[in-house]
C-alpha positions in Angstrom: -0.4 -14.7 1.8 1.4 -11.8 2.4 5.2 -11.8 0.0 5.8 -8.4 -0.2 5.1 -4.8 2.0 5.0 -1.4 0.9 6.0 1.7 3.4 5.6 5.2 3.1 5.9 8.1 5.2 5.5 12.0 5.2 9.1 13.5 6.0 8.9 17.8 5.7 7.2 18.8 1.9 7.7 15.2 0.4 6.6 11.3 1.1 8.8 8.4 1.3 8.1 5.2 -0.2 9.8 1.9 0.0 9.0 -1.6 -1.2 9.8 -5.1 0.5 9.9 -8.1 -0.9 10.3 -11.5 0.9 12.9 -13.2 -1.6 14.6 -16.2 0.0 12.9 -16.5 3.7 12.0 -19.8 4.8 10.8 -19.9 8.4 8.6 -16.6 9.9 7.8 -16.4 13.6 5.0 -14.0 13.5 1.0 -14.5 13.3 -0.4 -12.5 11.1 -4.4 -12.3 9.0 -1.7 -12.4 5.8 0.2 -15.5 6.7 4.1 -14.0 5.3 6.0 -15.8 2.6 8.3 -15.7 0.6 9.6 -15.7 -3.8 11.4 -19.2 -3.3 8.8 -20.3 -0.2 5.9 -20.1 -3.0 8.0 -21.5 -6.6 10.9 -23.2 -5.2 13.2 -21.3 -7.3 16.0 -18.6 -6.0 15.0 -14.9 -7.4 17.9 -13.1 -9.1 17.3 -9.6 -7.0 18.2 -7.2 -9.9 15.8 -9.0 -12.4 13.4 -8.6 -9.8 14.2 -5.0 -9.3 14.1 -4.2 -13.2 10.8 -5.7 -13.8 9.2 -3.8 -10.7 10.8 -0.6 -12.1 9.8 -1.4 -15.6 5.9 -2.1 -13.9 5.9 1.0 -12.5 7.0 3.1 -15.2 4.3 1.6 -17.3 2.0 1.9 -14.7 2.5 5.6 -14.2 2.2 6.9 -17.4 -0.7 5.2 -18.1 -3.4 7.7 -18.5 -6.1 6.0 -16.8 -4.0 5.0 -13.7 -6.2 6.4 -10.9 -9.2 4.5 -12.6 -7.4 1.3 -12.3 -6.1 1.8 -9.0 -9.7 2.5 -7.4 -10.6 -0.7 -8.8 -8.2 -2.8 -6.8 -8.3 -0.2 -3.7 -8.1 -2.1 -0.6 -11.2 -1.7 1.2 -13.2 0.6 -1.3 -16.5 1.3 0.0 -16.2 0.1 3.2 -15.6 1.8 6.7 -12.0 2.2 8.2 -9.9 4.0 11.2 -7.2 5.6 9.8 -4.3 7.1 11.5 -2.7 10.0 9.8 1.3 10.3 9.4 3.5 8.4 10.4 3.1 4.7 12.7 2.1 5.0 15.7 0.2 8.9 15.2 -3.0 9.6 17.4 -4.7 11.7 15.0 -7.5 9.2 14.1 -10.2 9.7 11.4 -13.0 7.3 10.5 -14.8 7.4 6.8 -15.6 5.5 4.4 -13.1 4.7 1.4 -14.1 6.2 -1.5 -11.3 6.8 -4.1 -8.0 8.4 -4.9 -7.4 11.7 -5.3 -5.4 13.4 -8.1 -2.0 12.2 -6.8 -2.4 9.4 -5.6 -4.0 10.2 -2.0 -6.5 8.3 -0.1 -10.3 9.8 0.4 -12.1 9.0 3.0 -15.9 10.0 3.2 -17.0 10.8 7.0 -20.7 10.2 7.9 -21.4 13.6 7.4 -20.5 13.8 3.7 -16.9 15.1 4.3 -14.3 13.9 1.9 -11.0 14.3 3.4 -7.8 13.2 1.3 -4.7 11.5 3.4 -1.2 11.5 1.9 0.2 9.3 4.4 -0.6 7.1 6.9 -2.3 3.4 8.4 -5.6 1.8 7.9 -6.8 -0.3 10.9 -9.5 -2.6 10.3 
């Protein structure tokens, strides 16, 4: 089940990123492979937004000064080692590459691994399965 999104996109010399978080939905009208939900939908229990807030800052500071952050990242990497389309940019973009997942790079990027051995690194963009 799918509670909470994150977005990102390339705007001039920088990326954007934004996290969503479902907090008090009840009822979603869309079909989805990650069925939506929501913080009181799964315990019951109303989420106090700026606790919530503090202890996904709090995460992510911890989380990136962590020395061995790329390590642990690969690790949980959606779709490591497996074949994906990926669209670079923004939604929508028609420049399409297909590789295999392979890692991160050095700050934070995606590598994909073409069948010919190419490693090409993506800042932004959308996996399609």
């Amino acid at each position: 089940r799918k509670m909470a999104g994150i977005y990102c996109r390339s705007d001039s010399d920088c990326i954007l990123c934004g996290i969503g978080v479902n907090l008090l939905q009840e009822n979603f009208e869309t079909a989805s492979a990650f069925p939506p939900c929501s913080v009181r939908s799964v315990t019951g229990k109303t989420p106090c937004r700026n606790t919530l807030l503090e202890s996904i800052l709090s995460a992510m500071k911890e989380s990136l000064s962590d020395p061995e952050w790329k390590e642990k990242g690969e690790k949980s990497l959606f779709r490591l080692g497996e074949e994906v389309l990926f669209a670079e940019g923004e939604a929508g973009s028609v420049i399409l590459s297909r590789g295999r997942v392979t890692g991160l790079g050095e700050y934070g990027e995606l590598i994909l691994e073409t069948d010919s051995g190419e490693q090409t690194h993506f800042y932004s963009g959308e996996i399609y399965l």
